[in-house]
Every structure is written in structure tokens, then in C-alpha cells.
C-alpha positions in Angstrom: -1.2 -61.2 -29.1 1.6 -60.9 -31.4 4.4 -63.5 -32.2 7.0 -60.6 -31.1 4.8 -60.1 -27.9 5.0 -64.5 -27.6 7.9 -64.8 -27.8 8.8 -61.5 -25.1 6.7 -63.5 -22.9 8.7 -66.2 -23.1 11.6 -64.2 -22.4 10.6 -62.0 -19.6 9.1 -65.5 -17.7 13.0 -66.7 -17.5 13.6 -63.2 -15.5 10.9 -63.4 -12.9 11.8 -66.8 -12.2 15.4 -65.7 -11.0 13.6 -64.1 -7.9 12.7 -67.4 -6.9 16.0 -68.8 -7.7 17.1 -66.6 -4.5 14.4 -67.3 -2.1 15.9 -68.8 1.1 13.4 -72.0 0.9 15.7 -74.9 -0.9 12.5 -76.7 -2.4 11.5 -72.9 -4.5 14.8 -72.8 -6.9 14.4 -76.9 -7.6 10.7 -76.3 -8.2 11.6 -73.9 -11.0 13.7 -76.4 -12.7 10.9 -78.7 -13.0 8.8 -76.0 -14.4 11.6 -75.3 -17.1 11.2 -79.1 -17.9 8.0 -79.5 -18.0 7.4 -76.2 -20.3 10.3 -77.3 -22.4 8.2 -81.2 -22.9 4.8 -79.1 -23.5 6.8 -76.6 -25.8 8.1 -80.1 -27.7 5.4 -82.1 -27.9 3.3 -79.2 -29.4 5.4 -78.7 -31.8 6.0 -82.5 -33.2 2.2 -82.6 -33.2 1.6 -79.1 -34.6 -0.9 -78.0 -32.1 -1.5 -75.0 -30.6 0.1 -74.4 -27.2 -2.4 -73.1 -24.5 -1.2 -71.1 -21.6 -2.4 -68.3 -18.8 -1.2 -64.9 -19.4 -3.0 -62.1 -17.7 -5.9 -64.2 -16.5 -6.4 -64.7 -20.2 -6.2 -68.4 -22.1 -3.6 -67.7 -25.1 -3.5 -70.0 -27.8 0.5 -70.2 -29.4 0.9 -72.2 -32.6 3.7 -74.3 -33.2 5.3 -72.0 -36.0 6.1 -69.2 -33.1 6.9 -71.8 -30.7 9.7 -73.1 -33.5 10.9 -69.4 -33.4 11.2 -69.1 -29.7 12.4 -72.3 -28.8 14.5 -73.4 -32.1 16.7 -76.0 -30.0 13.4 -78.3 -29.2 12.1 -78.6 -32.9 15.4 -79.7 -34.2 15.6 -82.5 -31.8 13.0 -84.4 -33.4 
């Protein structure tokens, strides 16, 4: 996978989740905030160890390094 295609996925993961944001279940929209923070923590601490980010896309283990992740996210690296 690309970095362009990383960092789409990224992006098109923030628009599926606004489906859940309008479920009628109160528990689904405060579950996706959690997931936001906990992606945002893995996203960070990946990238102030330099290690590789592993996630599930398409059934498929995909490793992102921390130089895309710095691209994608550049808020969390200058937090350090």
C-alpha cells in the first residue's frame, strides 16, 4: 500500500464512522470517541518510538511507518 493510499484510509475511516454517529443507540456515537482516542494514543506513541503501526485493512495486516503516520497526523508528532 501506498503512503497516498495510508493516508486515504485514514481519511475515509473518519466518514464511515459518521453513520454510527447517527445510530439511535446512545452507547454507538460515545464508542466512536473512544476509538478516535485510542487511535490517536497508538498513532502517538508509534511515532515517539519510531515503530511501525499495525492495523486490519481488508482482512489484511498493514504495517504504517512512522514517517507516513507524521504526514497524516502532523498535530500528534509535534506534541512531543
Amino acid at each position: 500500500m501506498s503512503e497516498k493510499e495510508n493516508i486515504a484510509s485514514f481519511e475515509g475511516a473518519e466518514k464511515r464512522m459518521k453513520n454510527i454517529q447517527e445510530a439511535k443507540d446512545p452507547n454507538l456515537p460515545a464508542s466512536v470517541a473512544a476509538m478516535n482516542r485510542a487511535a490517536e494514543a497508538a498513532r502517538k506513541i508509534a511515532i515517539q518510538t519510531g515503530t511501525n503501526l499495525i492495523v486490519v485493512k481488508d482482512g489484511l495486516l498493514v504495517r504504517i511507518p512512522p514517517e507516513v503516520l507524521r504526514k497524516a497526523t502532523p498535530t500528534v508528532h509535534n506534541q512531543d
